[in-house]
C-alpha positions in Angstrom: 0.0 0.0 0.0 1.3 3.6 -0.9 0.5 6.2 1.3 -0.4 9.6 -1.1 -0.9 13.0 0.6 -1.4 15.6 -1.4 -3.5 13.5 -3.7 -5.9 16.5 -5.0 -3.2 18.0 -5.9 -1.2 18.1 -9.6 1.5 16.3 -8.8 -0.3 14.1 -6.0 -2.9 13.0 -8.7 -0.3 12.4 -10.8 1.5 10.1 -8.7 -1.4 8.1 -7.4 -3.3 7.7 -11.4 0.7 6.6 -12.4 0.5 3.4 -9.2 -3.0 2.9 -10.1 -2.4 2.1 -13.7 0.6 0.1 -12.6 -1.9 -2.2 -10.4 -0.7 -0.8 -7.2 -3.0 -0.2 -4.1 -3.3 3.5 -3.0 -4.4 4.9 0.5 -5.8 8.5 -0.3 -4.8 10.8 2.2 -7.2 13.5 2.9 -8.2 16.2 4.8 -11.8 16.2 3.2 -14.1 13.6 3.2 -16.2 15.3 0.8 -13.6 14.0 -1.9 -13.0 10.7 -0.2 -16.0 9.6 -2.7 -13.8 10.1 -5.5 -10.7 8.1 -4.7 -12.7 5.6 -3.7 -14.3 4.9 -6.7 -10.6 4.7 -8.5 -10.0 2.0 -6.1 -8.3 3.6 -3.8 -8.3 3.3 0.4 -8.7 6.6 1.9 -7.5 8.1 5.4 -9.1 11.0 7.0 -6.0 13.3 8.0 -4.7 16.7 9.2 -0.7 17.4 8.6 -0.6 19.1 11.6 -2.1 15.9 13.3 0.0 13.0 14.3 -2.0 10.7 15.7 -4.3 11.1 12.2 -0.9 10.7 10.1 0.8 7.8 12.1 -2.9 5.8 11.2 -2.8 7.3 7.7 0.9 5.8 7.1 1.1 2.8 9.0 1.2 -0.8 7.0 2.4 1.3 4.2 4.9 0.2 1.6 5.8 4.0 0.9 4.7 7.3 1.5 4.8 10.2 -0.5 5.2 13.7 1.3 3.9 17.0 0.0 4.5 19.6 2.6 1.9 22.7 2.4 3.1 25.5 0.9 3.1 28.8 2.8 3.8 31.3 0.5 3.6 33.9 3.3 5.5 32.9 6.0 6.2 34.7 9.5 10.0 35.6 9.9 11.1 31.9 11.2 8.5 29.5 9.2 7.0 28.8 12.8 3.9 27.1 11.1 6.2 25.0 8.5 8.1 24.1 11.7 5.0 22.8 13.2 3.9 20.7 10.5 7.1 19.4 9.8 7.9 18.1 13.2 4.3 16.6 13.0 5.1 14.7 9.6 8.2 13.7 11.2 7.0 12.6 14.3 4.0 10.5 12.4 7.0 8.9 10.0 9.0 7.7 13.1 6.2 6.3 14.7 4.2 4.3 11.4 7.8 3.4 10.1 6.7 2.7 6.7 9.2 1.0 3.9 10.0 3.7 2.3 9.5 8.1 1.8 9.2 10.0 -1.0 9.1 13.9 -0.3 8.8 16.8 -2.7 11.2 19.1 -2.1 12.1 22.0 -4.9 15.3 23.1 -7.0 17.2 26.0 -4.7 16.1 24.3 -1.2 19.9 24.2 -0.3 19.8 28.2 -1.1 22.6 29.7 1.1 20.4 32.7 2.2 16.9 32.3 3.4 14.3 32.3 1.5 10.8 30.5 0.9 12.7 27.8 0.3 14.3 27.4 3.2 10.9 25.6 4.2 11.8 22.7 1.9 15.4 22.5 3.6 13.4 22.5 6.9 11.5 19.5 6.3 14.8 17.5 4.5 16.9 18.3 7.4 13.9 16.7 9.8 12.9 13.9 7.9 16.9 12.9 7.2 16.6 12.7 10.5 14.4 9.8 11.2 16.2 6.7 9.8 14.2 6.0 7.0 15.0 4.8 3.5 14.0 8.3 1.8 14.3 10.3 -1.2 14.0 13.9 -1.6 12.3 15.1 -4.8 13.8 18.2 -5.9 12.2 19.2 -9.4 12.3 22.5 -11.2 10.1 25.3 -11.6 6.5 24.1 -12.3 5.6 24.7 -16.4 2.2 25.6 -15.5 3.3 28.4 -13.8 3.2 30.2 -16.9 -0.6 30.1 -17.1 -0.4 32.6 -14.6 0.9 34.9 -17.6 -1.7 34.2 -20.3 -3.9 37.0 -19.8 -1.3 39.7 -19.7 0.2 37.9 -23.0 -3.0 37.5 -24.9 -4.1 41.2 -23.8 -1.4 43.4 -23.7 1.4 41.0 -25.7 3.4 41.3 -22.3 5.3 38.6 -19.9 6.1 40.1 -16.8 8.8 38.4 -15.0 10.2 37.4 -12.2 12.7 35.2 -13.8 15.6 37.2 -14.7 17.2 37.8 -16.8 15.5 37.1 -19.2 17.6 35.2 -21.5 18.7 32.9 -18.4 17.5 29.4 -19.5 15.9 28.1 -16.0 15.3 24.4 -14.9 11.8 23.5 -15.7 9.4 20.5 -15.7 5.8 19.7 -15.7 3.4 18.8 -12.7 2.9 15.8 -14.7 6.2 14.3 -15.1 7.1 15.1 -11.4 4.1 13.0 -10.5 5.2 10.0 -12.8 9.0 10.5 -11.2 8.0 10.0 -8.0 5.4 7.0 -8.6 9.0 5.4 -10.0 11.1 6.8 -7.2 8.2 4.9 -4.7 8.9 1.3 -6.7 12.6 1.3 -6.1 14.4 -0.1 -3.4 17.0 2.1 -2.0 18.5 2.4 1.7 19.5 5.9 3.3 19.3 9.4 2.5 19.2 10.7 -1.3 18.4 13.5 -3.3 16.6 13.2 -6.3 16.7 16.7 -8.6 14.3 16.7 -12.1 13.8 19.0 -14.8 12.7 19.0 -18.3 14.9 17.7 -21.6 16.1 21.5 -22.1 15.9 24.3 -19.8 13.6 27.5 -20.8 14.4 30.9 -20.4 11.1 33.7 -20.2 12.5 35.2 -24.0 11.4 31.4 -25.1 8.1 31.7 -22.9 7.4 35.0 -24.7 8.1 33.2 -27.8 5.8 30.2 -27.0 3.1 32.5 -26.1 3.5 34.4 -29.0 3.5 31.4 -31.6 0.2 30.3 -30.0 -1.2 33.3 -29.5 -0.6 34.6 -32.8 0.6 37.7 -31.8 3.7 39.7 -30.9 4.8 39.4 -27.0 7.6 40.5 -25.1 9.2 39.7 -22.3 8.9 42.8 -19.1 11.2 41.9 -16.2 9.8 42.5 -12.8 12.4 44.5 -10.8 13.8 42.6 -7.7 13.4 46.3 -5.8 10.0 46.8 -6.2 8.8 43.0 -5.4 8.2 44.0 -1.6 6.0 46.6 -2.5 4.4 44.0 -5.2 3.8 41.4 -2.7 2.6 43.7 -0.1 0.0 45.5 -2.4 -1.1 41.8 -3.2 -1.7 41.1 0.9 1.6 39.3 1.8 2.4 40.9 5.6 5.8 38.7 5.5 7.1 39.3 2.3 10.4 36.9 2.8 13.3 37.1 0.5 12.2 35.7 -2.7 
């Protein structure tokens, strides 16, 4: 049995339609039962659970022959991720106490950043989990593709890609939700021992001038590439809500 959280999810769904396929049994772990209904009927076992609730994980992960981990993402953190802290020694604690076969946790590209930054959450939870003397695998993939659908309507409308990639001719590491799903269905079938990390990206890395040009091919018209300036992201982020706006 394989253990899912995060199953609703892109790269969660992903995962979980990749071990189905493959014949595998799947424990749905969910916060709400209103979509329990749903894995169920694609065969899967489901488990009622909070990530900030051990006893709900340790139930959720026990028997299992893997687990895959996707920590929450707080994308406005107070200074010293106190709330990432708190759900990571939960998933941590839960781990050490079910003791399945093996982990799989999704991690991200830049979590061993020197400097602190959002990222630093992902580093959190590796350091922690390392920790518990499991076979485990940190996933570290690339910036998400679909990202860019967050830039559609500023492309199609005013033939502009603002960006906070820079510069923009810098080809970044990039892959889909999709693939990072299938990965780490694979990653869940192997047998390993210890502590690894696992890093993914596409075939060819994309810079935002080849984004622009994407968009523009599609699109059918002419768009260009605006990069955001790294000075004015505070006031950005706070105009947008964000009362911690860490490093980015």
């Amino acid at each position: 049995m394989y253990a899912i959280t995060g199953i609703t999810g892109k790269v969660g769904g992903a995962l979980a339609r990749s071990l189905l396929a493959g014949g595998l049994p799947v424990r749905a772990v969910l916060r709400d039962k209103a979509k329990a209904a749903e894995w169920r009927t694609r065969g899967c076992d489901v488990a009622l659970a909070e990530m900030d609730d051990a006893a709900s994980l340790t139930s959720a992960f026990r028997g299992a022959t893997g687990v895959f981990i996707l920590p929450p993402s707080e994308f406005d953190p107070e200074p010293g991720f106190p709330e990432a802290r708190r759900v990571i020694a939960t998933v941590a604690a839960a781990l050490a106490e079910a003791r399945p076969g093996k982990v799989v946790c999704l991690s991200t590209i830049g979590a061993d950043a020197p400097h602190e930054n959002l990222l630093t959450q992902r580093m959190l939870m590796e350091q922690s989990l390392g920790e518990i003397g499991l076979p485990i695998t940190f996933l570290r993939p690339g910036w998400f593709m679909e990202n860019a659908l967050w830039d559609v309507p500023s492309a199609r409308d005013e033939g502009v890609l603002r960006s906070f990639l820079q510069p923009a001719d810098r080809p970044f590491p990039m892959v889909a939700t999709q693939d990072v799903g299938r990965q780490a269905a694979m990653l869940l079938r192997e047998d390993w021992s210890g502590t690894r990390v696992v890093e993914l990206e596409g075939s060819a890395r994309v810079s935002p001038n080849d984004l622009a040009r994407a968009f523009a091919t599609v699109l059918e018209r002419p768009v260009r590439v605006e990069t955001v300036l790294h000075e004015s992201w505070e006031e950005i982020f706070r105009s947008q809500g964000t009362q911690n706006p860490s490093p980015r």
